[in-house]
Structures are given as C-alpha cells and as structure tokens.
N, C-alpha and C positions, 0 to 999 in steps of 0.2 A: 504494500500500500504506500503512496505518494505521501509526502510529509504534510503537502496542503490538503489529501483526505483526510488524513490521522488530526490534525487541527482543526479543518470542518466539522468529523464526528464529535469530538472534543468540545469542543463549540457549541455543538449543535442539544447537546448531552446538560450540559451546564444551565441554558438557556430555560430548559424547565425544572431547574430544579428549586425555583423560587416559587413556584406552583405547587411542586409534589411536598416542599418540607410543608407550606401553610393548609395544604389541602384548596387553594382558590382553582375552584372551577370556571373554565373560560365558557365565554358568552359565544356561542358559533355564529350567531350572527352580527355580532359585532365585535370583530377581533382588536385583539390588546383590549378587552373589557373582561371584567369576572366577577364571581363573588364571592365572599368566603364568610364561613357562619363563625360568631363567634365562639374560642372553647374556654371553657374555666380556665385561667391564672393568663388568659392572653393581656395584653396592655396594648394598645395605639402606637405607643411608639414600638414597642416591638413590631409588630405588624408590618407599618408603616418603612419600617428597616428590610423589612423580608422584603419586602415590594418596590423595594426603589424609590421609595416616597418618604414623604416627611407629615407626620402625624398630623397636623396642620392643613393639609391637603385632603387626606382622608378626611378629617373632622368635614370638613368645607363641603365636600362632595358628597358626603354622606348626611349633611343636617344636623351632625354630632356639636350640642350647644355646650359640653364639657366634656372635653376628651377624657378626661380622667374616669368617668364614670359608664364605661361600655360596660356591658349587659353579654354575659352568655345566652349563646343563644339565636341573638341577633344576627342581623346578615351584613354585612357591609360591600360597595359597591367598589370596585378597581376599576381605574386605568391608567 
C-alpha cells in the first residue's frame, strides 16, 4: 500500500472517531449535523471538546440559557 493510502485510511479512521467516543449520531440529510443524547456525568464543555466546538456555541444553538445545568437525557443538536 502507497504511503498517501496508509494516510488516507489513517485519516479517514480518525475522522469519526469524534462521533463513535460521544455516540453523536449524524443527520443523513443534513451532513456535518447530528445529535447526541445526553448521558449522566456529561458536562458542555466536555462535549463541546469532543466536537470541535466551544460550549458557548453549543449553548447558542441548542437554547441552552445555563450551560452548567444540562439534563441527562436531553438531546443536543451539532454542527
């Protein structure tokens, strides 16, 4: 195998794995969107880390009026 397949796969492999540690399931009809439910002991910022974002953004997009206070349970919207 060519060094730029072995880096593609590599690549390609990494790419969801921001998906499979939080569990966000993507939106197939609207790609780069997802959701992910909330699980006991999660936090926003962590979250918000997993995903490439800043807690702040999630709050924003999601209507969250105190981030501190997410709810298991609940679903929250990516993208």
């Amino acid at each position: 195998m060519k060094t730029s397949s072995i880096l593609f796969v590599a690549m390609s492999a990494l790419a969801g794995l921001t998906e499979a540690r939080r569990g966000c399931k993507p939106d197939v009809a609207h790609p780069g969107f997802g959701t992910y439910t909330i699980a006991s002991g999660d936090n926003l910022n962590d979250i918000a880390t997993d995903f490439g974002t800043t807690a702040t953004q999630l709050a924003t997009i999601n209507s969250i009026p105190n981030p501190d206070q997410i709810k298991p349970g609940n679903t929250l919207v990516r993208h």
